[in-house]
C-alpha positions as CSV (number, residue, x, y, z in Angstrom):
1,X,-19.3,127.0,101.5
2,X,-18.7,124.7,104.5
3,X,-17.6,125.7,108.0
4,X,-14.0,126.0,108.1
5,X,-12.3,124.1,110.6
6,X,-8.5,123.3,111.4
7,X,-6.9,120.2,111.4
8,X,-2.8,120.0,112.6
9,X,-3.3,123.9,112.3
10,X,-4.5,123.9,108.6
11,X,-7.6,125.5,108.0
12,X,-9.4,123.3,105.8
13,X,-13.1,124.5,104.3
14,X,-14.9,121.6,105.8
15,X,-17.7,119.5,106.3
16,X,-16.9,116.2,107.2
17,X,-14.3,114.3,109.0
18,X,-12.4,111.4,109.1
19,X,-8.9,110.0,111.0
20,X,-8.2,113.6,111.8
21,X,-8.5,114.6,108.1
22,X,-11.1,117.7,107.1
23,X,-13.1,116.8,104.0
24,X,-15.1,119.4,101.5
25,X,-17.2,118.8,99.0
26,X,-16.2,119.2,95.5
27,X,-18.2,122.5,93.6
28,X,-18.2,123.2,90.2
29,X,-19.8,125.1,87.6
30,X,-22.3,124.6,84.6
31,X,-20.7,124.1,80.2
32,X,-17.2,122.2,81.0
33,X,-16.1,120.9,77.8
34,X,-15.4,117.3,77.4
35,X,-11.7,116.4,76.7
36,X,-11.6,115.1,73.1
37,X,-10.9,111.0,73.2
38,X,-11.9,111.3,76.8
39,X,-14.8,109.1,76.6
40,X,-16.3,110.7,78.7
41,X,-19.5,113.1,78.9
42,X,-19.5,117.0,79.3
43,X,-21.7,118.4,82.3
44,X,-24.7,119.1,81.5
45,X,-26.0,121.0,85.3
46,X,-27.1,119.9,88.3
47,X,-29.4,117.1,88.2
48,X,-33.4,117.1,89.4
49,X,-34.2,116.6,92.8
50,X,-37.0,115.0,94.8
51,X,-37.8,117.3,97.6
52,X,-37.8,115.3,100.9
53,X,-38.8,115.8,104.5
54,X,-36.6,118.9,105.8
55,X,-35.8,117.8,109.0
56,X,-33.6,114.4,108.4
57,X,-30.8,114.1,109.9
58,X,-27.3,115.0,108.0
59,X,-25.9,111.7,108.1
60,X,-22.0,111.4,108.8
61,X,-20.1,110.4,105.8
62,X,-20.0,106.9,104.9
63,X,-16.3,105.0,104.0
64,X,-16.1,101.5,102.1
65,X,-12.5,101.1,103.9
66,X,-11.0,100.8,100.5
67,X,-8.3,103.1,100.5
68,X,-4.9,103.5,98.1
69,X,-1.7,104.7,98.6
70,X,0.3,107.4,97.9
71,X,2.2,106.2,94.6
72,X,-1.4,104.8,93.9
73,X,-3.1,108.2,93.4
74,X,0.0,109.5,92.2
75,X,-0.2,106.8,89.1
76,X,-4.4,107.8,88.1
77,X,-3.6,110.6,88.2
78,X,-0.5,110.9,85.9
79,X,-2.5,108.0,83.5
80,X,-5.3,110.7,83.4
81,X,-2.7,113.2,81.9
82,X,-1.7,115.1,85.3
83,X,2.2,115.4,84.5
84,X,3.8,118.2,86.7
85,X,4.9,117.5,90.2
86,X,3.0,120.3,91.8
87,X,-0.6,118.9,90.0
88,X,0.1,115.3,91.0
89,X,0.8,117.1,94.6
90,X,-2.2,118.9,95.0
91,X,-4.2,116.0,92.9
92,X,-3.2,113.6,95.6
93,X,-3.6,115.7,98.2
94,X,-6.9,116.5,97.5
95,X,-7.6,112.9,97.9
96,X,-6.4,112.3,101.2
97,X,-8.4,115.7,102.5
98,X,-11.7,114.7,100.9
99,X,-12.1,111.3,101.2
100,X,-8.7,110.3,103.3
101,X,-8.4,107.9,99.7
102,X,-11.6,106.1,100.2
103,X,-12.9,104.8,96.9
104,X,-16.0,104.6,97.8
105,X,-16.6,106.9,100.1
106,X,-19.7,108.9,100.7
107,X,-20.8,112.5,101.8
108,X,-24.1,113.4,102.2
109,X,-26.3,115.9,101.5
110,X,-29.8,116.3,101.1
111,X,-31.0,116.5,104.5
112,X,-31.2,118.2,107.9
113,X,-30.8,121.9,107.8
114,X,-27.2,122.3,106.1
115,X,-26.9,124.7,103.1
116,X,-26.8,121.0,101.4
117,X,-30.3,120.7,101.9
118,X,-31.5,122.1,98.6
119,X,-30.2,119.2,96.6
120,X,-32.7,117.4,98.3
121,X,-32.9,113.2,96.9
122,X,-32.2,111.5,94.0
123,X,-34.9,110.4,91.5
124,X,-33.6,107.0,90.9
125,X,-35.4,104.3,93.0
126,X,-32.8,103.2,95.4
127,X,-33.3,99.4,95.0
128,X,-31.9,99.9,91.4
129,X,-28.7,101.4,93.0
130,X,-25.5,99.9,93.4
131,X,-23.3,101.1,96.3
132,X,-19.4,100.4,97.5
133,X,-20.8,101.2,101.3
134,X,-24.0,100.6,103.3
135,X,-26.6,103.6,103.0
136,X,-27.1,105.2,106.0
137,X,-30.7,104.9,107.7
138,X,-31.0,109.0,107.6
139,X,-29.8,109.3,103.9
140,X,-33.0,107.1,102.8
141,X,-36.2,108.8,102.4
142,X,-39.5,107.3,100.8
143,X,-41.9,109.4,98.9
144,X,-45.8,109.0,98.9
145,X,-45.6,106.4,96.2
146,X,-43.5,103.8,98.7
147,X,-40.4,104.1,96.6
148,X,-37.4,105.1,98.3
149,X,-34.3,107.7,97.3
150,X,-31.1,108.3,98.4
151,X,-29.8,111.4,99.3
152,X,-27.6,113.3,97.1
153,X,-23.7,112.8,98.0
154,X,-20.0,113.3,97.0
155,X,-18.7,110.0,95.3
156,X,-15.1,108.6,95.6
157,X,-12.0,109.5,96.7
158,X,-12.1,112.7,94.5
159,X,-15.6,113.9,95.8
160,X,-17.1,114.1,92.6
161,X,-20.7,115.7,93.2
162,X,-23.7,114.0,92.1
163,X,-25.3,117.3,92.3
164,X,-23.1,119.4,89.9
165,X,-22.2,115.9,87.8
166,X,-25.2,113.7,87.7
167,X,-23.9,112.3,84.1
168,X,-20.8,110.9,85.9
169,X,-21.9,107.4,87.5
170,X,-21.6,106.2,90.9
171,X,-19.0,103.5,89.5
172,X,-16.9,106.0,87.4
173,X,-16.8,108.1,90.6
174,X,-15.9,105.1,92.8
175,X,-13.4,103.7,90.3
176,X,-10.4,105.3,91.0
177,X,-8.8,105.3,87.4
178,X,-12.2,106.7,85.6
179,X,-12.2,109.1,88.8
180,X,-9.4,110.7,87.6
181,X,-10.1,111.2,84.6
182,X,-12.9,113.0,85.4
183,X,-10.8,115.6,87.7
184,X,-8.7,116.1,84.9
185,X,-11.9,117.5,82.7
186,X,-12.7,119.5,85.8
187,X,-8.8,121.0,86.4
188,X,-9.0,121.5,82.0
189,X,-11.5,123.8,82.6
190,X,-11.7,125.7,86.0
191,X,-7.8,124.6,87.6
192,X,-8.0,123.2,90.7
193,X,-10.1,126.1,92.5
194,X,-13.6,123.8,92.3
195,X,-11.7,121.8,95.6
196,X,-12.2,124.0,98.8
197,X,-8.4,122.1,99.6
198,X,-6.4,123.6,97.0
199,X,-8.5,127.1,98.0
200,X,-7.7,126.6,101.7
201,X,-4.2,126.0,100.9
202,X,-4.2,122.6,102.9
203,X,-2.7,120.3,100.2
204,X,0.4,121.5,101.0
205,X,0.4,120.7,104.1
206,X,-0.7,116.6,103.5
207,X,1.8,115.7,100.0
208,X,5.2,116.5,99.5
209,X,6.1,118.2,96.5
210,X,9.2,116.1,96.7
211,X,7.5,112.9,96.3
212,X,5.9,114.1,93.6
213,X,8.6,115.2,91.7
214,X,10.3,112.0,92.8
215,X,7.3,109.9,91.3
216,X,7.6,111.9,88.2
217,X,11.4,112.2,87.8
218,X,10.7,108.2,87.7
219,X,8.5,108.1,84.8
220,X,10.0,110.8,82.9
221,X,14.0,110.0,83.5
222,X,16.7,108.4,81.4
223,X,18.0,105.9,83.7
224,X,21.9,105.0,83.5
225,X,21.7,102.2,85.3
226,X,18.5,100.7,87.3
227,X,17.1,98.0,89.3
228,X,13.3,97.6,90.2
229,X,14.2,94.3,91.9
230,X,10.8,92.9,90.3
231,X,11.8,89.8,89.6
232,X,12.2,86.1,91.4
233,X,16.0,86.4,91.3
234,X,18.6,88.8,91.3
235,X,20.0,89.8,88.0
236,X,23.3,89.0,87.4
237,X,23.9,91.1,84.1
238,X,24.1,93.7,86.0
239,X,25.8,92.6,89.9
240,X,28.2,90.8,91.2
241,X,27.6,88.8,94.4
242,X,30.1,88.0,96.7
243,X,30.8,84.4,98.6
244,X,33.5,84.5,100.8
245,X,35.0,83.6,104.4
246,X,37.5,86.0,104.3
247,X,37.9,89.8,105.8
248,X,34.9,91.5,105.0
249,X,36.0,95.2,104.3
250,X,37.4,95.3,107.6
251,X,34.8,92.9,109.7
252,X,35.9,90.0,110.5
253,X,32.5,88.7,111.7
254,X,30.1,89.3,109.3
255,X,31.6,87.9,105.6
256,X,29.4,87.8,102.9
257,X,27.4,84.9,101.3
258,X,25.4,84.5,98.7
259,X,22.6,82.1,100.4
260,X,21.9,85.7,102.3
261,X,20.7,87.5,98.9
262,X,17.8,86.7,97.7
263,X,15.0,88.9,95.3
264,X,11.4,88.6,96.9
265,X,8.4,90.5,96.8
266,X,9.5,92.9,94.8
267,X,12.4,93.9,96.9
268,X,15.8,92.8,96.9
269,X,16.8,90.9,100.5
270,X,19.9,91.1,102.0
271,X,19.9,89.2,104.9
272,X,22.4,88.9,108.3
273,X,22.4,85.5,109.5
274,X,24.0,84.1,112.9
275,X,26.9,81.7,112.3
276,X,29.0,79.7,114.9
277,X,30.1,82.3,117.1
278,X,29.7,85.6,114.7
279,X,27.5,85.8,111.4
280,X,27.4,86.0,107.8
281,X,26.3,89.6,105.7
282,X,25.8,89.7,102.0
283,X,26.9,92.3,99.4
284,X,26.3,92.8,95.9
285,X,28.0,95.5,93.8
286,X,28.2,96.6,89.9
287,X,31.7,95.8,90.8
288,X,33.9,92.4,91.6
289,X,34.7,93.2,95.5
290,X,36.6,89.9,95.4
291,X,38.6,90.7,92.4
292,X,40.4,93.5,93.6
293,X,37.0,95.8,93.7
294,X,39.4,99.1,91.9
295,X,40.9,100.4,90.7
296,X,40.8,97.4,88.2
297,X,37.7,99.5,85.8
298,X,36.5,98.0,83.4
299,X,37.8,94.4,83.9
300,X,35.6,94.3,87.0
301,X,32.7,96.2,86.3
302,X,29.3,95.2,85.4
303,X,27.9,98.3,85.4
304,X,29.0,102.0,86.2
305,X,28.2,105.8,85.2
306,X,30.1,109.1,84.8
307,X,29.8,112.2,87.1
308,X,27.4,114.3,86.9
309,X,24.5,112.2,88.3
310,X,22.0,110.9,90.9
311,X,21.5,108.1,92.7
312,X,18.8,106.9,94.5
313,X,18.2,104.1,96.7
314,X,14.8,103.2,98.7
315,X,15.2,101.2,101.4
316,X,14.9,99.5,104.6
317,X,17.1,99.1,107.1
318,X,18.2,95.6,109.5
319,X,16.3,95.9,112.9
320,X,18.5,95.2,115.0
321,X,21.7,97.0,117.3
322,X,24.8,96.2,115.7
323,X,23.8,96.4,112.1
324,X,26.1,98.0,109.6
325,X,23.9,98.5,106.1
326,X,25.3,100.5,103.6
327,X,24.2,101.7,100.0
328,X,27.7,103.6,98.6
329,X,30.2,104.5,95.3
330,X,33.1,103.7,94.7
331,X,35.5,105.3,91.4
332,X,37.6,103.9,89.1
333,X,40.6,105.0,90.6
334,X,39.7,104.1,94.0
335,X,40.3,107.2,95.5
336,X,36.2,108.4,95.5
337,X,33.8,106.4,98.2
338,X,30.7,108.1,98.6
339,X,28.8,106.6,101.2
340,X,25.4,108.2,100.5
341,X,23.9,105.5,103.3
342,X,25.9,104.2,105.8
343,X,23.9,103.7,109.0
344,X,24.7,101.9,112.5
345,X,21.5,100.6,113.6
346,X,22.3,101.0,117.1
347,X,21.0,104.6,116.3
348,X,18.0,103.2,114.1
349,X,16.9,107.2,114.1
350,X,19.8,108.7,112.7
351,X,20.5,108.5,109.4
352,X,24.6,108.7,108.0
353,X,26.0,109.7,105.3
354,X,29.9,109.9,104.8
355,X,32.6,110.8,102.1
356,X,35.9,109.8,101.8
357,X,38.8,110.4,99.8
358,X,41.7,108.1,99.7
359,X,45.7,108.5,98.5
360,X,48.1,106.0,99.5
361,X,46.0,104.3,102.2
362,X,45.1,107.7,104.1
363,X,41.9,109.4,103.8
364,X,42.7,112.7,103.0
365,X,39.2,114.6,103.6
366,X,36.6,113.1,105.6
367,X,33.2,114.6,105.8
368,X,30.5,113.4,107.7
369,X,26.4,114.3,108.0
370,X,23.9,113.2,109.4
371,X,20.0,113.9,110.1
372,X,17.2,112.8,112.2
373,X,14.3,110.3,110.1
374,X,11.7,107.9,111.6
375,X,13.2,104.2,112.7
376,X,15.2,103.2,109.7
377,X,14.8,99.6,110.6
378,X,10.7,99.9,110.6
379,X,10.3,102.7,107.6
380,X,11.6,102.7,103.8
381,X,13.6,105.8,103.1
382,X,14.6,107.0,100.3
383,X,18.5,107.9,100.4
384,X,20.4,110.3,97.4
385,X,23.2,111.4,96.4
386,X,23.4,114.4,94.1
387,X,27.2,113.6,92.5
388,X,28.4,116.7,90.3
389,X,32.1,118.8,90.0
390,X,30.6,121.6,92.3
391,X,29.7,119.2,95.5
392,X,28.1,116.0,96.6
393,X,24.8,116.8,98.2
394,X,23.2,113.4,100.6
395,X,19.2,113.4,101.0
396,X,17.4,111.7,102.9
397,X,13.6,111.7,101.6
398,X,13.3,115.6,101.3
399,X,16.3,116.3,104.1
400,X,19.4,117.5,102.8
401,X,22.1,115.6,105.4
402,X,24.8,117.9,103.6
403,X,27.0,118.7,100.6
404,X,30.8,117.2,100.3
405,X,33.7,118.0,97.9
406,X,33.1,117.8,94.0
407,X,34.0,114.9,92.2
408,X,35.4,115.6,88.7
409,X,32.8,115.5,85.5
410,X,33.5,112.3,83.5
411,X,34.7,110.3,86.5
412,X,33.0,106.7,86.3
413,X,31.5,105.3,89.3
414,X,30.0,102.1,90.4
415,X,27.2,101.0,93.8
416,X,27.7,98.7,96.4
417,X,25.1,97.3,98.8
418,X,26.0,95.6,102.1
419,X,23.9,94.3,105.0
420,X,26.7,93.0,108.4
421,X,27.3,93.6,111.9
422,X,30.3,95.4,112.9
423,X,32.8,93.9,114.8
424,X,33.2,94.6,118.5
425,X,34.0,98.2,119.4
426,X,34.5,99.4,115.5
427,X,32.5,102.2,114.3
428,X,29.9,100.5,113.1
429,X,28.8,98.7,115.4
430,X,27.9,101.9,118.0
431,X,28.9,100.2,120.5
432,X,26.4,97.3,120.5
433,X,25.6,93.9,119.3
434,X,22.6,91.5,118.5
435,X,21.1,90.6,121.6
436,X,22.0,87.3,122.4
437,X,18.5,86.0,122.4
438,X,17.2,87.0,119.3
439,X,18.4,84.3,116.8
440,X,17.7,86.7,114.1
441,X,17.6,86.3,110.8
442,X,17.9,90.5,110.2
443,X,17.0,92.1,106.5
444,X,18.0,94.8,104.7
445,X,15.5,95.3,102.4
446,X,15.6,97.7,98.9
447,X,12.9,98.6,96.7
448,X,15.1,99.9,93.8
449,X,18.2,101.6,93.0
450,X,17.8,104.2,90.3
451,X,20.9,106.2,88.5
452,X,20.4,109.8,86.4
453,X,22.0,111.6,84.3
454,X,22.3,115.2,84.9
């Protein structure tokens, strides 16, 4: 068992570092049973060893500085056959504590005077050997008969010992996808209690168990409506876009047009442009904003959905004071707007969410919430609204901003999405403007809006 050490006050069983995160090396037992189709061998026991010098150096672990991302790990694992939220969490997790997502990174052991010493060196010669990182001077060592081996290590960004799993190649441990599959035969048999993380308790402290449950709510959910914004070009089957000089919802310096909406790298792009002495926004909606918007369901509507559900929007935010971006619903009888993200960029930390509810003109019940996130302008955030009879709860990522009134079961609703600076001294605009030298053009960027069910 490594030292344990802590790391932003987690005690992690350790024995290597790297960017702050604590590393152990996977441990496992003798007879697991290969998963049936798997492809993949069953332990047999630790390997042989070639007993080397006992005073070599423990070399510090060795990183390829190919790493992967969050929905990355999230994705091997759930191809591998990891479908819960709380076993891609901890699978994930484990990741970033052992190997901070390396592929091919290295831990080794072999040498020195660690507990690690007894598994001593490979057998394999190691100019046969094929490696993802540079071999450390100290992890070399060459026996009496000039050939030279390689201490024994951790593979990948699982850890996978070559100790304890000497049938498992150095490329299926540094290959990500086969990687997984072989902590799934692992987890099958033993749980996750062969990773000093999940023992320590630290995974919980590196993935969010809402992300997880977000990544698998989007594999596993019936979507009523959805848009992944994949494409080269916006599809107009399901959104209207609006072109026009006129009023825009109350700014009269920011109307839309659709030169400013664009679909590019896998986002959609709504874009605030300067023009003359004010600028140009852009909207898109489910719903014709310049034919009357509602209550004129269903001559109007391209696409729309019935309370209960949720929505979910991730996105990115214009960078610049003034900027009025908004992700929100509107009903059929144009009483309902939910503005589930509604933020004035003049505050680029504090995130909005507001719900109104009109008759004759006047809104009746205003409620308002709000909650402090990283620079929305810099930093994709997912925003949510939870729509059911019982309340309207806004998130933010994993922060609940609030809960509003109920909206009635069966009642449709439709999405807008707008990117404009508010006019001088309204609420939107906070009080600020673009700063006159930055010639801008300013983005609103959104990786996908998604609509459940409940």
């Amino acid at each position: 068992m490594a030292a344990t050490k802590t790391v932003n006050g987690l005690a992690l069983a350790s024995c290597k570092t790297f960017n702050g995160l604590a590393a152990a090396s996977v441990k496992s037992r003798n007879g697991l049973d290969a998963v049936a189709g798997s492809g993949l061998p069953s332990p047999v026991g630790p390997a042989a060893t070639v007993t080397g010098p006992t005073t070599d150096p423990h070399p510090a672990s060795t990183y390829s500085g190919q790493t992967r991302t969050l929905d990355q790990k999230f994705q091997y694992l759930w191809d591998a056959g990891f479908n819960t939220a709380s076993d891609l969490q901890i699978g994930a997790a484990i990741a970033i504590a052992e190997s901070s997502s390396d592929i091919g990174c290295r831990n080794w052991h072999g040498g020195g005077t660690s507990p690690a010493a007894s598994f001593g060196y490979r057998t394999e010669n190691i100019n046969t050997m094929t490696f993802l990182i540079t071999v450390p001077a100290g992890a070399k060592w060459t026996d009496g008969s000039s050939i030279t081996h390689v201490m024994r290590s951790d593979r990948g960004m699982w850890q996978i010992s070559d100790h304890y799993y000497p049938q498992y190649t150095d490329a299926q441990c540094d290959d990500p996808a086969t990687a997984a599959r072989i902590v799934k035969l692992i987890h099958d048999a033993f749980g996750w209690s062969q990773w000093d993380t999940y023992n320590s308790g630290a995974y919980t402290g590196l993935v969010s168990i809402d992300d997880a449950q977000a990544f698998v709510d989007a594999h596993t959910a019936t979507f009523v409506f959805s848009d992944e914004f994949a494409g080269s070009s916006l599809d107009t089957t399901k959104w209207y876009v609006a072109n026009s000089a006129a009023n825009f919802g109350g700014v009269s310096n920011s109307a839309p047009s659709s030169a400013n909406v664009a679909v590019t790298g896998g986002n959609l792009r709504l874009r605030i442009t300067r023009s003359g002495g004010g600028f140009r926004g852009a909207l898109i909606a489910t719903i014709d904003y310049e034919n009357g918007f509602a209550p004129y369901y269903p001559n109007f509507w391209k696409a729309e959905w019935q309370v209960p559900y949720q929505v979910d929007v991730r996105a990115q935010m214009p960078p610049v004071a003034g900027a009025w971006p908004a992700a929100w619903i509107r009903g059929d009888s144009g009483v309902d707007e939910l503005d589930f993200c509604e933020q004035r960029m003049t505050f680029p930390t504090d995130a909005e969410a507001h719900q109104h509810h009109w008759v004759g003109g006047s809104d009746t019940n205003p409620q308002d919430f709000n909650a402090t996130v990283t620079n929305m302008g810099t930093n994709f955030h997912v925003y949510t609204a939870i729509v059911r009879s019982t309340g309207v709860t806004y998130k933010v990522d994993s922060t609940t901003l609030g809960t509003g009134a109920g909206i009635a079961n069966g009642t449709y609703h439709a999405i807008v999405l707008n990117a404009m600076i508010g006019d001088v001294g309204s609420f939107g605009a906070g009080g600020s403007q673009p700063p006159g030298g930055d010639p801008g053009p300013w983005d609103m960027l959104v990786d996908y809006v998604r609509v459940t069910a409940l």
